[in-house]
GUROVO-698586 format. One line per 2 residues: their letters; for each residue x, y, z of C-alpha. Coordinates in Angstrom, 1 decimal, padded with zeros to 4 digits. Layout:
REM GUROVO-698586
a) X:Y:Z ~ ...
END
This chain:
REM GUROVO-698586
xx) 106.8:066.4:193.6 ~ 106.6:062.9:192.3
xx) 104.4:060.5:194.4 ~ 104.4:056.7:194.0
xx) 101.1:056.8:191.8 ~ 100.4:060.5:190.8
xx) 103.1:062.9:189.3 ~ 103.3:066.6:189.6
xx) 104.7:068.8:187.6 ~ 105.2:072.7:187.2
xx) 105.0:074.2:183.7 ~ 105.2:077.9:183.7
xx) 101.8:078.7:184.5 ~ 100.1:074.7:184.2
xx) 100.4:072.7:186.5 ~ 100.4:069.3:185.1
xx) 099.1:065.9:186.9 ~ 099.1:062.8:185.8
xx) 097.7:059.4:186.9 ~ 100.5:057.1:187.3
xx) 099.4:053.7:187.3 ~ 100.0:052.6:183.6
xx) 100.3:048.8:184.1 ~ 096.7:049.1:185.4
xx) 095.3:052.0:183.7 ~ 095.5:053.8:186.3
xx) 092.8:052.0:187.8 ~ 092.1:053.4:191.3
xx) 093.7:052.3:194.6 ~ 093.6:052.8:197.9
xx) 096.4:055.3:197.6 ~ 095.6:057.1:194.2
xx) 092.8:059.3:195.6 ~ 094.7:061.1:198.1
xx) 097.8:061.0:196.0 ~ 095.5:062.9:193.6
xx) 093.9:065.2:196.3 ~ 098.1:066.1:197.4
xx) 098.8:067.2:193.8 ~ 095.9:069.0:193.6
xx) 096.3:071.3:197.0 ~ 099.9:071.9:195.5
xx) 098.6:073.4:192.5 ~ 096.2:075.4:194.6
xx) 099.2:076.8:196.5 ~ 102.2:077.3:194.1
xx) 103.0:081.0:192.9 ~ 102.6:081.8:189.6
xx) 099.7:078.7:188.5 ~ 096.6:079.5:186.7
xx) 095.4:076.3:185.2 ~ 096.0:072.7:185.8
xx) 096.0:069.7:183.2 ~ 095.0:066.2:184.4
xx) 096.0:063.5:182.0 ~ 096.7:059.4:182.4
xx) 100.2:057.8:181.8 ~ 099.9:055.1:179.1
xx) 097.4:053.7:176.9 ~ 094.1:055.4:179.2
xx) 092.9:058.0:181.2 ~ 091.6:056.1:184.0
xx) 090.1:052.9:184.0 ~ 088.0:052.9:187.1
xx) 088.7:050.9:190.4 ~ 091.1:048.4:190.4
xx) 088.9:045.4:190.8 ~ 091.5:042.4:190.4
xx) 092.4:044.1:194.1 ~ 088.6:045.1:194.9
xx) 086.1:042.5:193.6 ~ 088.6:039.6:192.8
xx) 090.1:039.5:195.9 ~ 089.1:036.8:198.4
xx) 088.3:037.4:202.0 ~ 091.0:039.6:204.0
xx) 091.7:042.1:200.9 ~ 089.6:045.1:199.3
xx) 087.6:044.4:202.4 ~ 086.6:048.4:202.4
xx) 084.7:047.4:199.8 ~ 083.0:043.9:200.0
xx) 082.7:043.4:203.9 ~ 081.7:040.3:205.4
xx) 077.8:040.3:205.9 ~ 076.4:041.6:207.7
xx) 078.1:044.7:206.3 ~ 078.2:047.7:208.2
xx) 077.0:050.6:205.5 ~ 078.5:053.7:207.4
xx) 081.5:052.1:207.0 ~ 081.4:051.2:203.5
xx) 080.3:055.1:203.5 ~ 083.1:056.7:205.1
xx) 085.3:054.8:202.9 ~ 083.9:055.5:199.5
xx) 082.9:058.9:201.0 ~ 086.6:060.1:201.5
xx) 087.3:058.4:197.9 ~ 084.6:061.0:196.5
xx) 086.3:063.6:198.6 ~ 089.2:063.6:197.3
xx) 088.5:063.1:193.1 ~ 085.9:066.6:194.3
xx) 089.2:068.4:195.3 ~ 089.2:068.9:191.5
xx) 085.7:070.2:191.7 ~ 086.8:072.4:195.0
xx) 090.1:074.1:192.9 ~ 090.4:077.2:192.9
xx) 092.3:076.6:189.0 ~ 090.3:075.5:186.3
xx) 091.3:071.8:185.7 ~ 091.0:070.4:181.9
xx) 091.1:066.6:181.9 ~ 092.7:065.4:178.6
xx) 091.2:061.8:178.0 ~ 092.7:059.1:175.8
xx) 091.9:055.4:175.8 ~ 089.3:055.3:178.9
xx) 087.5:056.8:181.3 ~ 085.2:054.6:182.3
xx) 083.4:053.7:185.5 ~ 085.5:055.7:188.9
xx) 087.6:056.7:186.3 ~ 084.4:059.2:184.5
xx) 084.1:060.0:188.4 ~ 087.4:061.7:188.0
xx) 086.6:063.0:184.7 ~ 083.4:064.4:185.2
xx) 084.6:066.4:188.3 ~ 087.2:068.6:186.4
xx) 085.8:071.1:184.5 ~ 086.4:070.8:181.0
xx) 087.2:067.5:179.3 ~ 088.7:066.9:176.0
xx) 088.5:063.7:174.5 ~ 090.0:061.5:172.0
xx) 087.7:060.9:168.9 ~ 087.9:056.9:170.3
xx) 088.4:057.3:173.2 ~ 085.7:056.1:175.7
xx) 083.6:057.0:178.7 ~ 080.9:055.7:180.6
xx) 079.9:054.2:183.6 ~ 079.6:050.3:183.5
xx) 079.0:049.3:187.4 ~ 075.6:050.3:187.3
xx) 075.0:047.1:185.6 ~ 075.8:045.4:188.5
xx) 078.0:046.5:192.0 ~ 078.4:050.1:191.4
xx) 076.4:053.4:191.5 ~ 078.7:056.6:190.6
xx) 079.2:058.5:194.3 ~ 080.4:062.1:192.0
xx) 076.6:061.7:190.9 ~ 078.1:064.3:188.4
xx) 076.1:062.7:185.4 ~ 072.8:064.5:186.2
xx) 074.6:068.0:186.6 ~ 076.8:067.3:183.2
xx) 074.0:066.0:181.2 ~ 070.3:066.4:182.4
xx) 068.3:063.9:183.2 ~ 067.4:062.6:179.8
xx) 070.9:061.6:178.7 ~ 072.0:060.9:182.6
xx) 069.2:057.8:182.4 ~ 070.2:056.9:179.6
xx) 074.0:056.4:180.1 ~ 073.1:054.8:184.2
xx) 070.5:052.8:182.7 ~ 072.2:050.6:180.4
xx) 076.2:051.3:181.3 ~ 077.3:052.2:177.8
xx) 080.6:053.1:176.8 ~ 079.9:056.3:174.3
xx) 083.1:057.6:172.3 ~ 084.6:060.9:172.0
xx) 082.5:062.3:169.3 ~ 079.0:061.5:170.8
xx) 080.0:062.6:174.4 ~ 080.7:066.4:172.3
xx) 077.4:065.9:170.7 ~ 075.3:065.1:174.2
xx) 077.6:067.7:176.1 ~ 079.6:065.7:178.2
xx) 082.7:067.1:176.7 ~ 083.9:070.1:175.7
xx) 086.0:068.9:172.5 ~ 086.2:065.7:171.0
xx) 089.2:065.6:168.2 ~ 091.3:063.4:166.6
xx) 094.5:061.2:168.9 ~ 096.8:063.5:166.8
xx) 094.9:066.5:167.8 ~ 094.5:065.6:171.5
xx) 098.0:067.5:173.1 ~ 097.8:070.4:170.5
xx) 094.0:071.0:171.6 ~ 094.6:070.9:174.9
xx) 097.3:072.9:175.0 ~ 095.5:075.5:173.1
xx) 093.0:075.6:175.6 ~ 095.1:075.8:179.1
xx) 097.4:078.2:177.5 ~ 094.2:080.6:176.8
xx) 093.5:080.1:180.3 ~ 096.6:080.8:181.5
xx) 096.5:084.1:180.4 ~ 093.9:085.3:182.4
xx) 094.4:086.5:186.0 ~ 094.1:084.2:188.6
xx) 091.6:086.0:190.4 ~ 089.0:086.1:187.4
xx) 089.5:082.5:186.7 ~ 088.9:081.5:190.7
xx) 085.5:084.1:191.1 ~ 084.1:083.1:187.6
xx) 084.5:079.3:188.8 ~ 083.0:079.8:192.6
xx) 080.5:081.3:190.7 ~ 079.3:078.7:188.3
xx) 080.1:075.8:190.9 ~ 077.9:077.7:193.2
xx) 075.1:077.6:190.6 ~ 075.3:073.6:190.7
xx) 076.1:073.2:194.2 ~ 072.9:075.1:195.0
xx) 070.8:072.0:193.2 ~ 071.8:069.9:196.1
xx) 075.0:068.7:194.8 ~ 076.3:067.2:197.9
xx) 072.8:065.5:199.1 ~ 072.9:063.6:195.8
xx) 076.4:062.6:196.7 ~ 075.2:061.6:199.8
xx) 072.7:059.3:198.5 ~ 074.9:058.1:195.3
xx) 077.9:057.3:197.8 ~ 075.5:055.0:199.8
xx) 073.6:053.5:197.2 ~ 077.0:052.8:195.8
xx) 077.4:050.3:198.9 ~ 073.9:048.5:198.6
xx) 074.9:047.8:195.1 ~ 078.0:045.7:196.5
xx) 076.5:044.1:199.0 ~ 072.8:043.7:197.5
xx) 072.3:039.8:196.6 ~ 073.2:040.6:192.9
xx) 076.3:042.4:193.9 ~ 077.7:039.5:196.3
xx) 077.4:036.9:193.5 ~ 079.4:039.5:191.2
xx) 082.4:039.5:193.5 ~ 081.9:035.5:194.2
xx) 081.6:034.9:190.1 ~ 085.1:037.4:189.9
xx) 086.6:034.9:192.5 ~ 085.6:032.2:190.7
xx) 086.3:033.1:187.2 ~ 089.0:036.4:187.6
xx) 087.6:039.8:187.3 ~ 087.9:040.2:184.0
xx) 085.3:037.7:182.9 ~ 082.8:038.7:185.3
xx) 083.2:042.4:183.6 ~ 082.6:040.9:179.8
xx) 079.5:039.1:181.6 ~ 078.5:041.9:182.7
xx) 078.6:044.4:180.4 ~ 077.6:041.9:177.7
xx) 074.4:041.5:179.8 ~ 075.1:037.9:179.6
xx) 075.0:036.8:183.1 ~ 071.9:036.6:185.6
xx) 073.2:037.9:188.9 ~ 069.8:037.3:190.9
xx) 069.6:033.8:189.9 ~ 073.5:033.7:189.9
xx) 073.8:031.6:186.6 ~ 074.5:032.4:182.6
xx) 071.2:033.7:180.9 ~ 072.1:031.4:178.2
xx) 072.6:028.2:180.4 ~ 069.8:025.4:180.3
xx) 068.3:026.3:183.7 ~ 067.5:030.1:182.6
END
């Protein structure tokens, strides 16, 4: 089963899926959700598989939305995203909505799902991360959730349930990248080990799974998912996934998307992230005026 943007494979009792977007990062689409979602319910379905293993083609995991489509497009493209004002939130909410849907079909799977990250996971790419159930990282590898500086607000809302509330502030309060090493040490990762390391460990892992019967591995997962799911997981996605709208279309999140139109996406991210740029006054924090 190999889709245009997610490849599915069948390894004795792993099923293996794989982002396929490498010239990008596998930065996220309008198709790579659902493409996702497809390999997923397959896995769910085929005789014989006890575990699956998510992984990105190339040099990341996932490097979040694809924003030279998204935020540096002018008007007629990645409307779902930036609509003309005034913008019509339950819109904006079905569309990110089904987007959240679909990376919680790992959530949802009946077979434990160990995400092996290299390079990035950063931004809608952690979203994808963080809804698997195990992670194991690269030792420089990197995660985090950058948007929240400005035009984003992560719809899995699976920080909080991953972390607590200490370490979720503090990672959605400034947008940090963390690498491999401090994610094991805050417990946003299983295993953090060396690039060398990362196939071998994850292997070890899935095959451990794999040995145990289907039926354990499904009721010992329903029942820990339960135990979250009872904390109000899907209200706070609720509120995340609309929030995550306001943040777009809020003044500060308009002039983003203008300043990537202006100056291509990938300088309005270093501004951004470098904290560098005043979005409510729309100007550099350095310039004369500031």
């Amino acid at each position: 089963m190999n889709l245009a943007k997610v490849l599915y494979e069948k390894d004795g009792r792993i099923a293996r899926i794989t982002l396929n977007r490498p010239e990008v990062l596998n930065a996220i689409d309008d198709d790579l959700p659902r493409e996702l979602e497809e390999c997923v319910a397959r896995a769910n379905t085929e005789d014989g598989v006890h575990v699956i293993v998510l992984s990105g083609a190339g040099r990341a995991f996932c490097a979040g939305y694809d924003l030279a489509y998204y935020a540096q497009a002018e008007e007629g493209r990645g409307h779902e995203m930036t609509q003309a004002m005034p913008w019509d939130p339950m819109k904006d909410y079905a569309f990110m909505m089904r987007n959240t849907e679909c990376f919680m079909a790992l959530w949802r799977s009946y077979r434990p799902v160990v995400a092996k990250v290299h390079g990035f996971a950063v931004a809608g790419g952690s979203d994808i991360a963080l809804c698997t159930d195990m992670i194991v990282m690269e030792d420089e590898a990197e995660i985090g959730y950058m948007p929240v500086r400005v035009w984003g607000c992560p719809t899995t809302a699976m920080w909080v349930y991953r972390l607590g509330a200490e370490q979720a502030k503090r990672m959605l309060f400034t947008g940090d990248k963390i690498k491999g090493k401090e994610a094991e040490r805050i417990g946003l990762v299983a295993k953090s080990v060396p690039a060398n390391d990362l196939d071998a460990e994850v292997e070890r892992l899935a095959e451990r799974m794999a040995a145990v019967p289907v039926n354990q591995l499904m009721m010992q997962k329903l029942v820990i998912n339960q135990a979250i799911e009872a904390m109000g997981l899907k209200q706070t996605q609720m509120f995340a996934t609309v929030f995550d709208g306001i943040t777009r279309h809020s003044p500060e999140g308009l002039n983003f998307k203008l300043r990537a139109e202006e100056t291509g996406w990938k300088q309005a991210v270093r501004e951004r992230d470098l904290g560098t740029f005043d979005w409510t006054q729309n100007r550099p924090i350095n310039s004369s005026k500031a």
